[in-house]
py3Dmol code that shows the C-alpha trace and the ligand (Angstrom):
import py3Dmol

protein = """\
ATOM      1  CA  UNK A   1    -110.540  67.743 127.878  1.00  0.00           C
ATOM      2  CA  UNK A   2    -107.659  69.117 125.533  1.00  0.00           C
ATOM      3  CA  UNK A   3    -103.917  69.454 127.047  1.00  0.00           C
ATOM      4  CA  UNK A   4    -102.002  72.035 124.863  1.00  0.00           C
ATOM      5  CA  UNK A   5     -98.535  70.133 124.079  1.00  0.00           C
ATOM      6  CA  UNK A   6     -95.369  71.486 124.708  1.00  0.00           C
ATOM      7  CA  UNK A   7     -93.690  73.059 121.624  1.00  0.00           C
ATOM      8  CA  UNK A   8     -89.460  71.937 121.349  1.00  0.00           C
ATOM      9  CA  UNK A   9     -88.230  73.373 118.300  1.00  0.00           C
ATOM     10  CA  UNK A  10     -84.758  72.259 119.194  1.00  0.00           C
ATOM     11  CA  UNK A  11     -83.100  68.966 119.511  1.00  0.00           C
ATOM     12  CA  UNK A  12     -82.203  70.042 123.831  1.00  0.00           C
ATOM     13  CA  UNK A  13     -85.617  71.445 124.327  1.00  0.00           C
ATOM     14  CA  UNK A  14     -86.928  67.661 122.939  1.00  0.00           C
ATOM     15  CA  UNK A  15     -84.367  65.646 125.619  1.00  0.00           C
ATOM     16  CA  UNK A  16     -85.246  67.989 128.381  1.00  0.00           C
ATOM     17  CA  UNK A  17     -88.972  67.472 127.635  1.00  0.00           C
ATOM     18  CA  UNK A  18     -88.705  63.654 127.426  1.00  0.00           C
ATOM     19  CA  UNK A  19     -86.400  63.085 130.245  1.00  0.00           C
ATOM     20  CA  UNK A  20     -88.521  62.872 132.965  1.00  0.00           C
ATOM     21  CA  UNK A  21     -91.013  60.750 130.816  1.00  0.00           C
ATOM     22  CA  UNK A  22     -87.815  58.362 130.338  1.00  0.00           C
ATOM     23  CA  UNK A  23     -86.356  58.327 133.954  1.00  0.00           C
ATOM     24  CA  UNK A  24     -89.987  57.010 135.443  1.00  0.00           C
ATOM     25  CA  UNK A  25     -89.954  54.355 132.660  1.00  0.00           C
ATOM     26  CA  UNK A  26     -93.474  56.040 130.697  1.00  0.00           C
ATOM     27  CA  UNK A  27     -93.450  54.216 126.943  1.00  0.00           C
ATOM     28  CA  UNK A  28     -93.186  57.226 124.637  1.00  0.00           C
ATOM     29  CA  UNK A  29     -95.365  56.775 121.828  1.00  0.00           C
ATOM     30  CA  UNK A  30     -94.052  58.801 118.431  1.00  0.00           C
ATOM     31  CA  UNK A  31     -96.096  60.095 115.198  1.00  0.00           C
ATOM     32  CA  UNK A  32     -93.371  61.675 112.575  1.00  0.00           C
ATOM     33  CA  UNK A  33     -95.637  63.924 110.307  1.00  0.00           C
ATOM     34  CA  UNK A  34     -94.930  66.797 108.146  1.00  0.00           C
ATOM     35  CA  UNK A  35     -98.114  68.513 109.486  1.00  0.00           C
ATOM     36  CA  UNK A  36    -100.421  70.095 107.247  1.00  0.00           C
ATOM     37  CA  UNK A  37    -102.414  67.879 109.941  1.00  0.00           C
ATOM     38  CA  UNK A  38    -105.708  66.187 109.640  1.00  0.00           C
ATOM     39  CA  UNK A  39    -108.103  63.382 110.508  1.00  0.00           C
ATOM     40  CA  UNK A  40    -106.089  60.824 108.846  1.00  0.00           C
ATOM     41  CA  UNK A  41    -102.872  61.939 111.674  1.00  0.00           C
ATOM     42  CA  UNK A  42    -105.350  62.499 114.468  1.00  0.00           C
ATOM     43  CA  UNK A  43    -106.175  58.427 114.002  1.00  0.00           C
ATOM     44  CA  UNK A  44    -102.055  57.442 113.697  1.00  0.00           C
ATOM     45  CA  UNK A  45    -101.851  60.100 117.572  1.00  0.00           C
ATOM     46  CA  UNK A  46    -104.573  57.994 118.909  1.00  0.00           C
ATOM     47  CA  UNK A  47    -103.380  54.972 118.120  1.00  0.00           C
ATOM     48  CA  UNK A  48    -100.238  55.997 119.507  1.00  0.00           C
ATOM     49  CA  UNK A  49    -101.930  57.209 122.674  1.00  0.00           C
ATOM     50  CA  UNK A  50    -103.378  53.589 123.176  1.00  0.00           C
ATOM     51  CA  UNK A  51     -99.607  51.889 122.835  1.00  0.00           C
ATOM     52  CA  UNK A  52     -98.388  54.344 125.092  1.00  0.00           C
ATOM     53  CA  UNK A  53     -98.298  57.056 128.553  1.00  0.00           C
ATOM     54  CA  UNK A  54     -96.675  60.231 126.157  1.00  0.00           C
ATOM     55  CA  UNK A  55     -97.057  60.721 122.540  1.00  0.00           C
ATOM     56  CA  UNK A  56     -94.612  62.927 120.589  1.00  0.00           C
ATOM     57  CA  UNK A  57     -95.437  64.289 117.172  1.00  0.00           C
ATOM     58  CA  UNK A  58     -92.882  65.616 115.122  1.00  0.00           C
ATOM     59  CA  UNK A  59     -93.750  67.834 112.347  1.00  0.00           C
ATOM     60  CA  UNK A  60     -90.719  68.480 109.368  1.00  0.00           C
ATOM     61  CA  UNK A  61     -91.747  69.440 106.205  1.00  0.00           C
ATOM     62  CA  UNK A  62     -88.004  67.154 105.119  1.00  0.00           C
ATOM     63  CA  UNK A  63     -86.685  68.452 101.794  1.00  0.00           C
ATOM     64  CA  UNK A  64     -84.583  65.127 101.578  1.00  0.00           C
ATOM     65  CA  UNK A  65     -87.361  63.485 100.577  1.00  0.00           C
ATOM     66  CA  UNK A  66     -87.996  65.984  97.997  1.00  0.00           C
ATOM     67  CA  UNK A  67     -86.232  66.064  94.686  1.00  0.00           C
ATOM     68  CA  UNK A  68     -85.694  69.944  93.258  1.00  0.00           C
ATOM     69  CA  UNK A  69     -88.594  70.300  90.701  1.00  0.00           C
ATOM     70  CA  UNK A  70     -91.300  68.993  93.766  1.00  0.00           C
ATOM     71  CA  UNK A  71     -93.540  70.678  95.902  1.00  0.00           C
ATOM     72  CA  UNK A  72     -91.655  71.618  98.830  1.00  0.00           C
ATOM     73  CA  UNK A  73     -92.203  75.155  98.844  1.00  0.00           C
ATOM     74  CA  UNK A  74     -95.284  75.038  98.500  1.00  0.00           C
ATOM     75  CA  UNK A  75     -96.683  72.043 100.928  1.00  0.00           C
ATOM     76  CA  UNK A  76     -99.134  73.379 103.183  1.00  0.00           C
ATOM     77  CA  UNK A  77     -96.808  74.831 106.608  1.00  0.00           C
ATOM     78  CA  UNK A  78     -99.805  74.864 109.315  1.00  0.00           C
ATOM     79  CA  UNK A  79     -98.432  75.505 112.649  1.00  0.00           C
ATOM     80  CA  UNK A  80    -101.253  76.467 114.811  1.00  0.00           C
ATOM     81  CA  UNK A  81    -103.668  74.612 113.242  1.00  0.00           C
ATOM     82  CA  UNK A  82    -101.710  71.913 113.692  1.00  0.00           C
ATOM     83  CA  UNK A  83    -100.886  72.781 117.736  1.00  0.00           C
ATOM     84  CA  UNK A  84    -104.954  72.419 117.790  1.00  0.00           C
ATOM     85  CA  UNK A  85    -105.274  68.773 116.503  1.00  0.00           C
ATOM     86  CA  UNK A  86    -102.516  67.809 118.599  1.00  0.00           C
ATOM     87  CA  UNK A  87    -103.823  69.962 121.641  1.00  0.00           C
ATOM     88  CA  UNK A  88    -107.428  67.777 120.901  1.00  0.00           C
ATOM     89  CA  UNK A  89    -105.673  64.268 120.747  1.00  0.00           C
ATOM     90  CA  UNK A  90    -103.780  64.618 123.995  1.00  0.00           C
ATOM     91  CA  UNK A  91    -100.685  64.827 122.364  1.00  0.00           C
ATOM     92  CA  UNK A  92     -97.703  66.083 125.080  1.00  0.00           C
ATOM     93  CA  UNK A  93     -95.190  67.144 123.037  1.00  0.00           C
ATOM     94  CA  UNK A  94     -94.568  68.552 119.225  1.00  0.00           C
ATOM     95  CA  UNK A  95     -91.141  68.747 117.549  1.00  0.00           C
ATOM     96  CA  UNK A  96     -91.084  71.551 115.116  1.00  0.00           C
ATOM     97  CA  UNK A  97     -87.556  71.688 114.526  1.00  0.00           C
ATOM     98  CA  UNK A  98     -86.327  74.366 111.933  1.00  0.00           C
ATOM     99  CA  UNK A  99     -84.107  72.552 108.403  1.00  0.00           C
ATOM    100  CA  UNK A 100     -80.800  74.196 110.213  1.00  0.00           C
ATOM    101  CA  UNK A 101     -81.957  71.908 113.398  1.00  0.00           C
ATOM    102  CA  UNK A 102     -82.016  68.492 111.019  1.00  0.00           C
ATOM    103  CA  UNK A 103     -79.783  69.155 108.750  1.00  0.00           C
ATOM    104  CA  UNK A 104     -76.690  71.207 110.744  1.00  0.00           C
ATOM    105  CA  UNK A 105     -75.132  73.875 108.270  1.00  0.00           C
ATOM    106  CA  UNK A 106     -78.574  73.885 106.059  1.00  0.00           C
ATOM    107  CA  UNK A 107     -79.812  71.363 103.457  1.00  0.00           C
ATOM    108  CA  UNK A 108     -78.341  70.906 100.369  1.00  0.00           C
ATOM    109  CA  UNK A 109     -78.880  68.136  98.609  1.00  0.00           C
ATOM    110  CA  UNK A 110     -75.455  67.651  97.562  1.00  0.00           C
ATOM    111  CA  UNK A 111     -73.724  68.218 100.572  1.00  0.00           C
ATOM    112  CA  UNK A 112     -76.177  66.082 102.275  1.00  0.00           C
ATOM    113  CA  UNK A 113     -75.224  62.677 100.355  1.00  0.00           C
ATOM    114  CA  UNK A 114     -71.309  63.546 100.931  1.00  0.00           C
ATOM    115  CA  UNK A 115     -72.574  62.621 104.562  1.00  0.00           C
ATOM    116  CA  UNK A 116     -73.964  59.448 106.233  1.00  0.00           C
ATOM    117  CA  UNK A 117     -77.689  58.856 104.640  1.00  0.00           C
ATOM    118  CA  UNK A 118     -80.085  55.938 105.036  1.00  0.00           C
ATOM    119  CA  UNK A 119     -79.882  54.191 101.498  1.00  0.00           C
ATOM    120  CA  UNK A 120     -83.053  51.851 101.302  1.00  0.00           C
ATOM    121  CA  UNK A 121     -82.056  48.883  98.432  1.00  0.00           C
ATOM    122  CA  UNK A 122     -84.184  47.837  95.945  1.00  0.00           C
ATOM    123  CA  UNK A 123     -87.801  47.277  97.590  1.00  0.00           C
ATOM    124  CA  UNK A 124     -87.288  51.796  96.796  1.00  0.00           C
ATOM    125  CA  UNK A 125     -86.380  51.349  93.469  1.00  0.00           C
ATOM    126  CA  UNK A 126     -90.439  50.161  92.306  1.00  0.00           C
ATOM    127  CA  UNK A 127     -93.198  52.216  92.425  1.00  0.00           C
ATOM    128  CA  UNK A 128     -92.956  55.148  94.316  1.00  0.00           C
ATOM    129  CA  UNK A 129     -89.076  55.259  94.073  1.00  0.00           C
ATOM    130  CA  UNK A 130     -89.206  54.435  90.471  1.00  0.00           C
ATOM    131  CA  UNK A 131     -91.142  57.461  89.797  1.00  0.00           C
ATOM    132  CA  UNK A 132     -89.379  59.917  92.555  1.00  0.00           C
ATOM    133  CA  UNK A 133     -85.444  58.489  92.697  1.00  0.00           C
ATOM    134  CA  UNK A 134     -83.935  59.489  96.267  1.00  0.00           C
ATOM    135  CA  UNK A 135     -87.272  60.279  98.313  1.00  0.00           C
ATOM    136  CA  UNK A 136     -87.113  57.309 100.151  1.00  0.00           C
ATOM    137  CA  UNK A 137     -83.407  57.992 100.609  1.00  0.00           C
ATOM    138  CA  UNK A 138     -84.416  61.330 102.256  1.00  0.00           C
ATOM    139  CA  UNK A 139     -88.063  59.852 103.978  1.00  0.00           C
ATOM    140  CA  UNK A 140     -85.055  56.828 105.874  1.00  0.00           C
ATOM    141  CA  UNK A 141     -82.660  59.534 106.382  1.00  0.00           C
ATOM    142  CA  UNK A 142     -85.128  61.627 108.044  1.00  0.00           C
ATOM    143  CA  UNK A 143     -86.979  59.121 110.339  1.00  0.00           C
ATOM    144  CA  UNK A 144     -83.813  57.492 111.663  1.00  0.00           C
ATOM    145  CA  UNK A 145     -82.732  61.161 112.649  1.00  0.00           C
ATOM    146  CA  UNK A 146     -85.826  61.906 114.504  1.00  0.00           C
ATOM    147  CA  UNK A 147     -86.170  57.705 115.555  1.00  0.00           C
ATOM    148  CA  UNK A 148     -82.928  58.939 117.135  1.00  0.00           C
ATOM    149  CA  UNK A 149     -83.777  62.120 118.827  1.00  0.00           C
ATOM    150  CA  UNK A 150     -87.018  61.165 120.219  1.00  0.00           C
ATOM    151  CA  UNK A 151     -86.121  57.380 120.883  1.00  0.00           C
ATOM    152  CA  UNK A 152     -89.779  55.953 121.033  1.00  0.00           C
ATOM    153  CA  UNK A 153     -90.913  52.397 122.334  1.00  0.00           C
ATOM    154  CA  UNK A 154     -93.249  52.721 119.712  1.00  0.00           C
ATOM    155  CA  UNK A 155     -94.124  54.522 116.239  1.00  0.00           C
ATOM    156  CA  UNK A 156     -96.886  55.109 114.450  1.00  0.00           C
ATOM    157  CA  UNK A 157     -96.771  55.225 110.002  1.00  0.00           C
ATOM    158  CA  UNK A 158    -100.067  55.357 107.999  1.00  0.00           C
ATOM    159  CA  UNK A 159    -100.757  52.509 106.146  1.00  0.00           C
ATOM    160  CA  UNK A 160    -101.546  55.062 103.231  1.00  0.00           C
ATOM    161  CA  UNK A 161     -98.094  55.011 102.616  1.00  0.00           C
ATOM    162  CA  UNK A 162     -97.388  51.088 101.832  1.00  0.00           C
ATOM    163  CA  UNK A 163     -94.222  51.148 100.279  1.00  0.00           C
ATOM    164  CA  UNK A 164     -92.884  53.945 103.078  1.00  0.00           C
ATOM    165  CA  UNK A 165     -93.747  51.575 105.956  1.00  0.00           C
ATOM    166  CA  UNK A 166     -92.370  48.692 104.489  1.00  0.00           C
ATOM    167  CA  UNK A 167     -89.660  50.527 104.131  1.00  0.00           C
ATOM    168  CA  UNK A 168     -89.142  51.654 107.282  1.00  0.00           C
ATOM    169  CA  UNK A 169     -89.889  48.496 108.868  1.00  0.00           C
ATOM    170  CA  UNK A 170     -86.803  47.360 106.761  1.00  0.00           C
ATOM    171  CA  UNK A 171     -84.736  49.893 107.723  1.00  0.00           C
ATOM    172  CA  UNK A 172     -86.116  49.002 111.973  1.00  0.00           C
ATOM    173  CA  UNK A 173     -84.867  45.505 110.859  1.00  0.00           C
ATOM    174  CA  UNK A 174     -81.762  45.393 109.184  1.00  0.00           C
ATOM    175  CA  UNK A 175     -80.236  48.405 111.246  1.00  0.00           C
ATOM    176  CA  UNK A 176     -81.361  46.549 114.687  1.00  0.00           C
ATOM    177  CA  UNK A 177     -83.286  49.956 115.996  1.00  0.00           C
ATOM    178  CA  UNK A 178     -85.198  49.436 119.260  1.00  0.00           C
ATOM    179  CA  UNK A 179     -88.577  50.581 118.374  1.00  0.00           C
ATOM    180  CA  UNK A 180     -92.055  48.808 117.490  1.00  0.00           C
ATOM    181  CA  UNK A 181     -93.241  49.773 114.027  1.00  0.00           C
ATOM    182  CA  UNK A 182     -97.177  50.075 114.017  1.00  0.00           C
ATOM    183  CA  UNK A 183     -98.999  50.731 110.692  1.00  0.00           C
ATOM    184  CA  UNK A 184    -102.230  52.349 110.918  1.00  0.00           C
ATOM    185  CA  UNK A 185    -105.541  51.697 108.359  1.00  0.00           C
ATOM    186  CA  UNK A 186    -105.503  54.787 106.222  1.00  0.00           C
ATOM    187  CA  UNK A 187    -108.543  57.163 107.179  1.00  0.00           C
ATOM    188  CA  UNK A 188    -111.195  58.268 104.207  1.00  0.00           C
ATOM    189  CA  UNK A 189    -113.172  60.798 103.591  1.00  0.00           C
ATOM    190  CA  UNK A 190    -117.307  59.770 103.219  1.00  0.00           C
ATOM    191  CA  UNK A 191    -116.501  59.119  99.540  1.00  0.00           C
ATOM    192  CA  UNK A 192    -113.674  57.281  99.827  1.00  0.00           C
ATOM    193  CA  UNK A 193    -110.937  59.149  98.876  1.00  0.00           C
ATOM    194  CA  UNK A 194    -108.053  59.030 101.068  1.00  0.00           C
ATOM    195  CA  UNK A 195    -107.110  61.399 103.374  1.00  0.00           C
ATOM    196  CA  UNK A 196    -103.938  63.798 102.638  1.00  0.00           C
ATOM    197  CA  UNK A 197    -102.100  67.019 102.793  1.00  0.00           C
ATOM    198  CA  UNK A 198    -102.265  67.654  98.975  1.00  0.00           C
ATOM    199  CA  UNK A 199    -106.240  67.376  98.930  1.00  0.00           C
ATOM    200  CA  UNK A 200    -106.089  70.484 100.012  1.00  0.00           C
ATOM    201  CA  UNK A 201    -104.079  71.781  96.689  1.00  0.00           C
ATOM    202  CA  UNK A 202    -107.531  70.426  94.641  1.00  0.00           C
ATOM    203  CA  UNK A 203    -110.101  72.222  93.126  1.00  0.00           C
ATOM    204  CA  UNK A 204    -113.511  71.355  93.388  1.00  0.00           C
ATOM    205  CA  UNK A 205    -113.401  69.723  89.899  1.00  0.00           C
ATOM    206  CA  UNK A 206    -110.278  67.951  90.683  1.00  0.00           C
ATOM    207  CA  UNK A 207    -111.563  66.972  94.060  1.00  0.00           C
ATOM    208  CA  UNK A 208    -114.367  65.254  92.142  1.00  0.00           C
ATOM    209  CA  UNK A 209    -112.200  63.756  90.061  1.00  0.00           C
ATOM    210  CA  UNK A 210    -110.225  62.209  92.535  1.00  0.00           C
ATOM    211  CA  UNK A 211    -112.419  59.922  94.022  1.00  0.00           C
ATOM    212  CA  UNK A 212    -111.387  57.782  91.408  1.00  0.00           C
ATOM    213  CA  UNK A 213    -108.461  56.278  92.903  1.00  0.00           C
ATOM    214  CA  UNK A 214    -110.546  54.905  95.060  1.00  0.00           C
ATOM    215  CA  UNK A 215    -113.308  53.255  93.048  1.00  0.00           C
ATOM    216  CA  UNK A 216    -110.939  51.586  90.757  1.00  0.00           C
ATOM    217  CA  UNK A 217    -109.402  49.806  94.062  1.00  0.00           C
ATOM    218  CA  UNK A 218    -112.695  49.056  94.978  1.00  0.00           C
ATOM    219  CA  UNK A 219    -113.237  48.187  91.312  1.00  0.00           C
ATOM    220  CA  UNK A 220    -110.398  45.318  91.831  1.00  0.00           C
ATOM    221  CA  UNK A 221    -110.960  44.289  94.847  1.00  0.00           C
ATOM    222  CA  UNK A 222    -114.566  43.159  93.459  1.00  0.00           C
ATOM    223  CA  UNK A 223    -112.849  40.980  90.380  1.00  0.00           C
ATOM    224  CA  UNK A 224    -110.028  39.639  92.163  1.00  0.00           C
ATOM    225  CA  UNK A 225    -112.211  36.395  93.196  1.00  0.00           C
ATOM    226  CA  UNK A 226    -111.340  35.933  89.095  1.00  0.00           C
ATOM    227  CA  UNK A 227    -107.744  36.542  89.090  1.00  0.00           C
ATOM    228  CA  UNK A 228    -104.602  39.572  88.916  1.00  0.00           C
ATOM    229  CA  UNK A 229    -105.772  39.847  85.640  1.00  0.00           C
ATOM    230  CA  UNK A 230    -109.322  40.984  85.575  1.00  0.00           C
ATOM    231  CA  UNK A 231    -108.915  43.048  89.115  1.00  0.00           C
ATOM    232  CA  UNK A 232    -106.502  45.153  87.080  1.00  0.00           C
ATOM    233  CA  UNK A 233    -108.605  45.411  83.998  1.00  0.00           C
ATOM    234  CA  UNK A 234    -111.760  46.680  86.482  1.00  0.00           C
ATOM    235  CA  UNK A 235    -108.936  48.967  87.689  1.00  0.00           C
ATOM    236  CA  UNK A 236    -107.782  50.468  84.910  1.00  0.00           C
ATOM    237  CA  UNK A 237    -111.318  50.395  83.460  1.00  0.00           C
ATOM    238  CA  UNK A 238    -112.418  52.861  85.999  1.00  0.00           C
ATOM    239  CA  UNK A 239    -108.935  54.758  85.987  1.00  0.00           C
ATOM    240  CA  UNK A 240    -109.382  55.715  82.483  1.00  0.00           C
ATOM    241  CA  UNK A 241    -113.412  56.969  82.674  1.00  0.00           C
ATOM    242  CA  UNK A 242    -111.728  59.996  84.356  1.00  0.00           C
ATOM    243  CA  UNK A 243    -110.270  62.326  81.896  1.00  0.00           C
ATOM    244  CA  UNK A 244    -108.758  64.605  84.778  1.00  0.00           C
ATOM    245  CA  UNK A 245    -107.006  61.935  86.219  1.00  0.00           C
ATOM    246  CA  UNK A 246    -103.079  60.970  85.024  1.00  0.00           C
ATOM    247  CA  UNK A 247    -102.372  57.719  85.817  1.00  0.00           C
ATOM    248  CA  UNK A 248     -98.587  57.362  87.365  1.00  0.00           C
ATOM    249  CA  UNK A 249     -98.613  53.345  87.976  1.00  0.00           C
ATOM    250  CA  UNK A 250    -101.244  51.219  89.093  1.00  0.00           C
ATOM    251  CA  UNK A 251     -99.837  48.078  90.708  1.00  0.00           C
ATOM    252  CA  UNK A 252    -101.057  44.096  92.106  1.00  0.00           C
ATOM    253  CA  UNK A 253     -98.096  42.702  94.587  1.00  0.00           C
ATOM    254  CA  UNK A 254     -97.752  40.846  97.106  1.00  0.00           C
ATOM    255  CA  UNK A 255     -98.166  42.003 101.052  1.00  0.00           C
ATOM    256  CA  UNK A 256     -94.868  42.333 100.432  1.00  0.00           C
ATOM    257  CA  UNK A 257     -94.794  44.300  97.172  1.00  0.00           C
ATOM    258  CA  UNK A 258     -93.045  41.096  95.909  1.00  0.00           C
ATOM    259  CA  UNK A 259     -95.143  38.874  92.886  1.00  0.00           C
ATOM    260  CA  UNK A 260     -98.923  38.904  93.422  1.00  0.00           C
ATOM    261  CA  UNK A 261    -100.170  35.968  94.450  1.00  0.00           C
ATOM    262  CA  UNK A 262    -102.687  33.447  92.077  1.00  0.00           C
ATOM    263  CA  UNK A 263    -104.404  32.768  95.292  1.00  0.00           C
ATOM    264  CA  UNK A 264    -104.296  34.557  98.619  1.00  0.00           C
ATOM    265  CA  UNK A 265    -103.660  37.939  99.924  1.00  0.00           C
ATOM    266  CA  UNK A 266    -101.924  40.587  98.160  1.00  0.00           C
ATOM    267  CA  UNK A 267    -101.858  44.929  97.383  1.00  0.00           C
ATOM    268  CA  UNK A 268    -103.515  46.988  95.495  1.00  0.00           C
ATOM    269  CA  UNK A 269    -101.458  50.464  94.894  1.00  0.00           C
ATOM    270  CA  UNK A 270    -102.242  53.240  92.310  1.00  0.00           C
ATOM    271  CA  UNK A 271    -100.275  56.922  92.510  1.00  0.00           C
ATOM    272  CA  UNK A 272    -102.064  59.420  89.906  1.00  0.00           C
ATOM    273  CA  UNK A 273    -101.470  63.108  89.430  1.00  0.00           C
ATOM    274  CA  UNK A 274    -104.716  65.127  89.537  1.00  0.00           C
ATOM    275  CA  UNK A 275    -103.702  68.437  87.833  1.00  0.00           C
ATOM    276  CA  UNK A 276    -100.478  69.194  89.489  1.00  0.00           C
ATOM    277  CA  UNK A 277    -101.136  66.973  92.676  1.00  0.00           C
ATOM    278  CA  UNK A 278     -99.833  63.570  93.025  1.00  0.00           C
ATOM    279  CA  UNK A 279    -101.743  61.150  94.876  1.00  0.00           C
ATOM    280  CA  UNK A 280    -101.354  57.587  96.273  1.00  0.00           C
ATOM    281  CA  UNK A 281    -103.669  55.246  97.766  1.00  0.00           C
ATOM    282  CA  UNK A 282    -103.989  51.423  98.049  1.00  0.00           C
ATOM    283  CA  UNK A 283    -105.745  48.394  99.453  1.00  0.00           C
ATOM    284  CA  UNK A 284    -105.826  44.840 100.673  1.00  0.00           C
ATOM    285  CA  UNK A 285    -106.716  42.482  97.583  1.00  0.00           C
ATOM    286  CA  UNK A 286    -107.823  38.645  98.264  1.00  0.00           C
ATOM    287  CA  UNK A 287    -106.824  36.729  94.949  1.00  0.00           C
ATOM    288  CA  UNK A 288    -108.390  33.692  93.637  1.00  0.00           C
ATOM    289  CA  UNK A 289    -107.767  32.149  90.498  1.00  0.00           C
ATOM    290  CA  UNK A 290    -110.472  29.959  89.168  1.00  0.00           C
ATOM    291  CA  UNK A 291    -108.477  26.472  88.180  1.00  0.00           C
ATOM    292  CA  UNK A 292    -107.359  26.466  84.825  1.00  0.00           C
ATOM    293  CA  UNK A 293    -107.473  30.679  84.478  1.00  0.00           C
ATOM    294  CA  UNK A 294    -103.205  31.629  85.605  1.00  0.00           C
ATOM    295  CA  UNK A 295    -101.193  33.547  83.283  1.00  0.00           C
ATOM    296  CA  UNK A 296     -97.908  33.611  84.409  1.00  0.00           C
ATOM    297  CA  UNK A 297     -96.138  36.847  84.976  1.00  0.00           C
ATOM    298  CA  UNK A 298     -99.078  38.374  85.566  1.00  0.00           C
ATOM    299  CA  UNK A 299     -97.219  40.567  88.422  1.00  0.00           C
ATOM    300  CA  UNK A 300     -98.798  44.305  87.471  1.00  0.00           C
ATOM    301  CA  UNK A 301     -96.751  47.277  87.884  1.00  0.00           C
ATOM    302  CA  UNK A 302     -98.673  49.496  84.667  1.00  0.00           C
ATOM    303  CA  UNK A 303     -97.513  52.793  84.264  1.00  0.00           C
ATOM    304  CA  UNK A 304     -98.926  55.993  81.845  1.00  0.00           C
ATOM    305  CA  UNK A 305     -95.600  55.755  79.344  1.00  0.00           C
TER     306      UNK A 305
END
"""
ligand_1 = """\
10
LIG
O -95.250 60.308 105.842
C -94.741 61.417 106.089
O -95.420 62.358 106.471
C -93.249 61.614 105.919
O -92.770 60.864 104.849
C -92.448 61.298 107.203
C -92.583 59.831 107.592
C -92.939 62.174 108.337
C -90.959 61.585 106.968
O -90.739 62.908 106.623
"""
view = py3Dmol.view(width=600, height=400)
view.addModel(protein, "pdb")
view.setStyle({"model": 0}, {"cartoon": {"style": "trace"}})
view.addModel(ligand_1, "xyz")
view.setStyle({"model": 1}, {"stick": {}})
view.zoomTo()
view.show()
């Protein structure tokens, strides 16, 4: 049976919604998205439903996290589409605030960093916030705001996005916020590539293409039983077969994102634009060295320049 959730597009309409909820002590279970929704965000509202009574999804398309010459104007804006997944996964209440709402007077992004923002420290300055300076900035800024608003015993962040949930567990951390982080596996399509708003932006030759992101993880997940050094090679092998494919970084941490390990558990992360799409996906790695094999430094963050 579907329940169609109750819309609040402003910050009152969300506390009178919730209030009840709070006053008879119901755990409020949270999903931030910037909709465009799909399978991938019906798994993060269902593992939400199974942490708690009510689950609020918010859906902000945040132009903090943005930087001028990105997509923001043109990411997918889904409303009603977006009412029906939520409407299918028993969610009870969607926050669709307008910028104005968010970002009082309007967004600017400027004005905005004469006020208070989130400011993340170095774990943003690799990777993805090495190749997009300020969006994790704006992505903190944004979730402590709604963290805020909706006050959740528990949220729910895809694990597609590594370096954002370690980031925002951070942030839960060092600024003491009362809420359980939960990161959820990333959802795939049936060949593997990884569910996202901006598939929808490819072509069916691009679509092709993209799969393969995916195979060279796969590809390094098969060689790291020989070391960081041959998973990447398998990577990049496979990386550079597709001629459609741009490769922003490819990348072997730690769980942490800190030096991969010789031996043990560590990340596999690769972010590739695919015409004028930029993708991301990663994976779990188990490293072993065979005795004798180490190179030191062999830490991987490989990038196209
Ligand atoms: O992952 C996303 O969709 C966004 O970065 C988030 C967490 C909703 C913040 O705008």
């Amino acid at each position: 049976m579907t329940t169609t959730p109750t819309l609040a597009n402003t910050r009152e309409e969300l506390t009178d919604l919730l209030a009840d909820a709070r006053k008879s002590g119901q755990r409020i279970g949270f999903v931030p998205t910037m909709g465009a929704l799909h399978e991938g965000h019906a798994s993060l509202m269902r593992e939400a439903a199974g942490h708690a009574d009510v689950v609020v999804v918010s859906i902000f398309v945040n132009p903090m996290q943005f930087a001028p010459t990105e997509d923001l104007d043109r990411y997918p804006r889904t409303l009603p589409e977006d009412l029906g997944l939520c409407a299918a996964n028993d969610v009870a209440v969607v926050f669709a605030p307008a910028v104005e709402e968010m970002y009082p007077g309007g967004f600017n992004h400027d004005s905005v960093r004469d006020g208070v923002t989130v400011h993340p420290g170095t774990l943003a300055t690799i990777l993805d916030g090495e190749s997009r300076p300020g969006h994790f900035d704006g992505v903190l800024t944004v979730v402590a705001k709604l963290l805020g608003l909706v006050q959740p015993d528990v949220a729910i962040f895809g694990q597609k996005d590594y370096q954002q949930l370690a980031l925002i567990r951070a942030m839960v951390r060092d600024l003491c916020l009362p809420v359980e982080i939960v990161g959820a596996e990333t959802m795939r399509e049936a060949d593997g590539l990884a569910m996202s708003s901006r598939n929808r932006y490819l072509d069916p030759a691009q679509r092709a293409a993209a799969t393969v992101l995916n195979r060279a993880l796969r590809a390094a997940q098969e060689r790291a039983a020989y070391g960081v050094a041959p998973a990447r090679w398998a990577a990049m092998s496979v990386l550079k077969s597709e001629p459609l494919v741009e490769l922003d970084y490819l990348a072997l941490t730690g769980v942490d994102l800190g030096e991969a390990p010789d031996n043990g558990e560590g990340r596999i992360l690769v972010a590739a634009k695919v015409g004028s799409t930029r993708l991301i996906d990663n994976m779990s790695i188990h490293v072993t060295t065979p005795a004798g094999t180490a190179v030191a430094g062999s830490t991987t963050d490989e990038r196209s320049s």
